[in-house]
C-alpha positions in Angstrom: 14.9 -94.5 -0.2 13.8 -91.9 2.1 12.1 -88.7 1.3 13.0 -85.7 2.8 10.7 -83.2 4.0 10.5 -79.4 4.5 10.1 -79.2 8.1 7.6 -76.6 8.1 5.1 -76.7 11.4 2.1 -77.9 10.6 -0.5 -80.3 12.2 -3.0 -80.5 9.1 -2.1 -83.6 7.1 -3.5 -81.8 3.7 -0.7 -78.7 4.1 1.9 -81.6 4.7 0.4 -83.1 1.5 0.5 -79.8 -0.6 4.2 -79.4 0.8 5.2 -82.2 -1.0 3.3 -81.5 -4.7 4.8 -78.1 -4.2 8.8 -80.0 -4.1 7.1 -82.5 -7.0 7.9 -85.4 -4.6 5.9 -88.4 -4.7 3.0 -89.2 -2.4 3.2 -92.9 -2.5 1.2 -95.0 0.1 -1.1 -91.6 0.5 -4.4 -91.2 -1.2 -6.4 -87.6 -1.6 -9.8 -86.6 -2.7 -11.4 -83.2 -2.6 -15.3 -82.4 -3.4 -18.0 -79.8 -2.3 -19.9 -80.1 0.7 -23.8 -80.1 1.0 -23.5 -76.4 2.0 -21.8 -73.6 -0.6 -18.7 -72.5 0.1 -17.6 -75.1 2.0 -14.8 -77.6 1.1 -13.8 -80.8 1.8 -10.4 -83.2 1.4 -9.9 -86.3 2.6 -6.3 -87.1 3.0 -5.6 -91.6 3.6 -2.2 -92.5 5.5 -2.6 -96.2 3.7 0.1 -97.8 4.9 3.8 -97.0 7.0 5.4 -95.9 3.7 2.7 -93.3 2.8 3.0 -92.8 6.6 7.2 -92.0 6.8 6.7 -89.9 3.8 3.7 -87.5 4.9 4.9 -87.8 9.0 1.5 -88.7 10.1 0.4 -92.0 11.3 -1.7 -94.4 9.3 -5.4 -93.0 9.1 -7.9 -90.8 7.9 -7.6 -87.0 7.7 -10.9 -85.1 6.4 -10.3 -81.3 6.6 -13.8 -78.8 6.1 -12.6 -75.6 4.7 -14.8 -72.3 4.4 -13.4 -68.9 4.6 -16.8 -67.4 5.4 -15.9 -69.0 8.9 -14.2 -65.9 9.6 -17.7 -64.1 9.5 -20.3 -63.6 12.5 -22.7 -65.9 10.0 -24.7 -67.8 12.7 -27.0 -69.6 9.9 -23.5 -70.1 7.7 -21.9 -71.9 11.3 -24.8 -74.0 11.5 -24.3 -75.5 8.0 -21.3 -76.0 8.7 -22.3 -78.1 11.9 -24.2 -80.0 9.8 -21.4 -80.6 7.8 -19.4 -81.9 10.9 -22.1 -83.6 12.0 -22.2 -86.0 8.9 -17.8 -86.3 8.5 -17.9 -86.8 12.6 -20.4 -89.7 12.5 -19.0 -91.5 9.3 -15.5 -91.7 11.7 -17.3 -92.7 14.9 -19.3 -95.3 13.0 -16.0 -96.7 11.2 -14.2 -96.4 14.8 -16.8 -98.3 16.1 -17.6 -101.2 13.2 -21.3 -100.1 13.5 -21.6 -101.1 10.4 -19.7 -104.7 10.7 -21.2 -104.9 13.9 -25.4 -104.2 12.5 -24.3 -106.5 9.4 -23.4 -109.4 12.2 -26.8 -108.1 14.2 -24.1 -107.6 17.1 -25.8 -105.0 19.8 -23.7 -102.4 21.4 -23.2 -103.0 24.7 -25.9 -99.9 25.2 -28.3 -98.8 23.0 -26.3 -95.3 22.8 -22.8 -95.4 22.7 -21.0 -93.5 25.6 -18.8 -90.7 24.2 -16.5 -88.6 25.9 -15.0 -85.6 24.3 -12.1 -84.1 26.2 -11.1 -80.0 25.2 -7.6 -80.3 25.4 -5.9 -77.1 26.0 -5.6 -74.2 28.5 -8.6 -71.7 28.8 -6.3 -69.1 30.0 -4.1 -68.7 26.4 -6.4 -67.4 24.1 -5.2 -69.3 20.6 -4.7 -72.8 23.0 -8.3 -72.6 24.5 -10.2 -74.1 21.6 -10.7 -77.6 23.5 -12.1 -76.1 26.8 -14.1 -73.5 25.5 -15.9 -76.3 23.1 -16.2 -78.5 26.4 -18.1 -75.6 28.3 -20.7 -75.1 25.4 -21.6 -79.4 25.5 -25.2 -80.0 26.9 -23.9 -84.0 28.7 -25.9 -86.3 29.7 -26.3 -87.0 33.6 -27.6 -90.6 32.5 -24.9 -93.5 32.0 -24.8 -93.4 28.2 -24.6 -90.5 26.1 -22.2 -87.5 26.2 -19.6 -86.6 28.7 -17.5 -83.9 28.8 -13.8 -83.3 30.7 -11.5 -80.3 30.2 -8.4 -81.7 31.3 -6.3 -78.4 31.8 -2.5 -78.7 30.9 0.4 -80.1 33.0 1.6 -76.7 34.4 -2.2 -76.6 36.4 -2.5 -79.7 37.3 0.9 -81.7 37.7 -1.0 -84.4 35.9 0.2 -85.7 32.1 -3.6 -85.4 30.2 -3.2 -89.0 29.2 -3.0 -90.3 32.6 -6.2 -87.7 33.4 -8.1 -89.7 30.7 -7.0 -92.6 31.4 -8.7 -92.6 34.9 -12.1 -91.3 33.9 -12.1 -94.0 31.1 -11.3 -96.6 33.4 -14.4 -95.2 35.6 -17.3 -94.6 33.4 -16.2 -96.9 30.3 -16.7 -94.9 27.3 -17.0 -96.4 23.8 -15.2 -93.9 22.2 -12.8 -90.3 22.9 -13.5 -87.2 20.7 -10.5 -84.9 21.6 -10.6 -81.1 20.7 -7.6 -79.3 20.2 -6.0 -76.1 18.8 -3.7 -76.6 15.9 -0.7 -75.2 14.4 -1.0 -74.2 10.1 1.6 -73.6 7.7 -0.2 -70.9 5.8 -2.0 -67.8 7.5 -5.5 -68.0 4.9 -6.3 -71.4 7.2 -6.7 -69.8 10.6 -10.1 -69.6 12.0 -11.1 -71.4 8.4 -10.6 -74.7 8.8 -11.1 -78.2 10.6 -9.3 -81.1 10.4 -11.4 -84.5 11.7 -9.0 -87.6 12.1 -9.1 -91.3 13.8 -5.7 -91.6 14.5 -5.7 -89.0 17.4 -3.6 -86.5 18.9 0.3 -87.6 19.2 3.3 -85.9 20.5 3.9 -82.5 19.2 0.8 -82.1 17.7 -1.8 -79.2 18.7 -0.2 -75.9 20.3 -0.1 -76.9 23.8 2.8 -79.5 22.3 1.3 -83.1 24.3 3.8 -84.9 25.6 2.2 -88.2 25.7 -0.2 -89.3 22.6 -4.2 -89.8 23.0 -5.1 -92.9 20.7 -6.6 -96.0 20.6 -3.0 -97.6 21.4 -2.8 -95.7 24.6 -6.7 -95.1 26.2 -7.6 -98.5 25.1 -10.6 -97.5 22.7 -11.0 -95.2 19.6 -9.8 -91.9 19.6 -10.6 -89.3 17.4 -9.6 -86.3 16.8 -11.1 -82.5 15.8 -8.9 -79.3 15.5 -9.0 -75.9 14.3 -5.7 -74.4 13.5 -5.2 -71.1 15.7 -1.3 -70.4 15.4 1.4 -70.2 12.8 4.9 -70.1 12.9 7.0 -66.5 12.1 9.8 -68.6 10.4 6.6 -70.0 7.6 4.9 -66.9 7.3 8.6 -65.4 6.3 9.3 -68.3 4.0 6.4 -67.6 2.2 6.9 -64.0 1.8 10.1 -64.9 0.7 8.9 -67.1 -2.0 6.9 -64.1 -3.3 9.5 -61.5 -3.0 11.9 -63.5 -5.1 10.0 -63.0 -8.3 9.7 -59.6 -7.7 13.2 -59.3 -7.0 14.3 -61.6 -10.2 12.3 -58.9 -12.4 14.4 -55.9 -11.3 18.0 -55.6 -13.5 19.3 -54.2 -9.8 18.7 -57.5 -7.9 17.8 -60.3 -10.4 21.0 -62.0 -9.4 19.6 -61.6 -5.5 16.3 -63.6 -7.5 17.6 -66.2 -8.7 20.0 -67.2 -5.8 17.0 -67.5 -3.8 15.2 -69.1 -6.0 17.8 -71.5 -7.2 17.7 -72.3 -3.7 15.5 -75.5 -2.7 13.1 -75.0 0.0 14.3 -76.9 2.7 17.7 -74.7 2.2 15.3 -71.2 2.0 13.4 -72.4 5.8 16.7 -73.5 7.1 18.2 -70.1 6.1 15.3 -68.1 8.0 15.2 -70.5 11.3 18.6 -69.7 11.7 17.9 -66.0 11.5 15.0 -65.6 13.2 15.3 -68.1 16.0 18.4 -66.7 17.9 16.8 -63.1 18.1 13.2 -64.4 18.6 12.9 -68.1 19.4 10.4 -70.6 18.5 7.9 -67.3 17.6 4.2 -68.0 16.8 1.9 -65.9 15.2 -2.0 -65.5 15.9 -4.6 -63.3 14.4 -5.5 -60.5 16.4 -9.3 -61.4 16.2 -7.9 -64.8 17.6 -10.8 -64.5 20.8 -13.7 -64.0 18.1 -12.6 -66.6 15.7 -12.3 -69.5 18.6 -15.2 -68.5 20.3 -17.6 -68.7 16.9 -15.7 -72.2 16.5 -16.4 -73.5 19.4 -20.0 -73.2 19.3 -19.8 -74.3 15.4 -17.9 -77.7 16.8 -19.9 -78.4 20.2 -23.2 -78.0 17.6 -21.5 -80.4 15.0 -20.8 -82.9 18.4 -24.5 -82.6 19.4 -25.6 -83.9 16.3 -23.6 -86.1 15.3 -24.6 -87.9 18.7 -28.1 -87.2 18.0 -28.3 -89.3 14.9 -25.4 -91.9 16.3 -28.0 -94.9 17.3 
């Protein structure tokens, strides 16, 4: 039987999850752990896609989806955004190294083809929209290499400046300099406002259609580009219609508590909640559209994560031999 979802915007498989514990639905085919990083204050989940069940009931393709959480993110902390790298570092290498079967490969004693894989990251967004320029910006902070192995770089732009689908841009430079492996950065859309700015979602499956707030219409993965794809985003955006259903969901028990409009209460809250965010899309959407909300520190918040991420790439590639 299929399980129905509340189709709240979100690109961060662990809000998806938490979506789904909050309707007490079953997560089947979908496994979770959480546990402290290295550095205080910093979080991290690991949400498995195991198989195309788990995958129809979460909406995400069968993979790995390791999200680093720290509010102090938000703060102009340059030693706290180096830990943090750190932290990257270490999640971004264990994916590149399962990607790659370094492991199967060093238990075979099977070389890479070079003694340092090539990786190219692409910044996937436009640099002229502020929450959408995540990918770029973390593009123009990379220190590549000019050698044939090591680090490349390419900020792709978006359809409307170059007339060109991104996954037809990649596909060329792949075929050209043969990289071993794709890191793609994008901006995401969240479900709840507190995950802004404060947190960063590392997956192998790569970006698919929909996904990340320039909305790609064709998907970057190892399907498509012919070699692994990952995937690192930071969400930047969320949608009017969530951050009203969740207000909602607070106002109701204050509204339940008052003998004037406890009946007002408990209709809403006898209502389920894909009812509730079908009853606000339909009121917001002819007046406003499709309306996205971003913090007005947005330009702060990408720019300290962009340096955070580009670090996190640097040494992850440092210790990748």
């Amino acid at each position: 039987m299929k399980t129905a979802r509340l189709e709240i915007r979100t690109d961060l498989a662990l809000e998806e999850r938490e979506g789904l514990k909050e309707q007490a639905k079953e997560v089947s085919g979908v496994s979770f752990r959480k546990w402290k990083g290295k550095t205080e204050d910093v979080q991290i989940t690991e949400v498995k896609v195991l198989n195309e069940a788990g995958a129809e009931t979460l909406g995400k393709p069968v993979g790995s989806y390791l999200t680093l959480e720290a509010d102090r993110l938000l703060l102009p902390d340059e030693d706290f955004h180096s830990e943090v790298s750190d932290e990257l570092a270490n999640v971004l290498k264990e994916l590149a190294e399962h990607a790659l079967g370094k492991k199967e490969r060093e238990k075979k004693k099977v070389p890479f083809l070079h003694s340092q894989p090539v990786i190219l990251v692409a910044g996937l967004g436009n640099q002229s929209v502020t929450p959408d320029s995540l990918g770029p910006r973390t593009v123009n902070n990379l220190s590549v290499s000019q050698n044939e192995t090591g680090l490349k770089a390419i900020a792709p732009g978006v359809m409307a400046q170059t007339g060109m689908e991104t996954a037809r841009i990649l596909s060329g430079i792949i075929r050209e300099i043969k990289p071993d492996l794709v890191i793609a950065i994008d901006a995401l859309a969240a479900r709840s406002i507190r995950r802004l700015g404060t947190t960063i979602q590392l997956t192998d499956t790569g970006i698919h259609p929909g996904s990340g707030v320039g909305n790609h219409r064709h998907s970057l993965t190892k399907e498509t580009l012919g070699i692994p794809v990952l995937a690192v985003g930071v969400p930047t955006v969320v949608g009017a219609a969530a951050i009203v259903h969740d207000t909602i969901s607070a106002l109701t028990g204050v509204l339940a508590s008052e003998e004037a409009t406890k009946n007002t209460g408990k209709w809403i809250e006898n209502m389920n909640p894909e009812d509730q965010y079908r009853m606000i899309r339909e009121l917001l959407e002819p007046e406003f559209g499709s309306l996205y909300v971003t913090p007005p520190d947005i330009d702060q918040r990408v720019k300290q994560l962009s340096f955070t991420i580009s670090e996190g790439i640097h040494r992850a590639v440092t210790v990748f031999r």
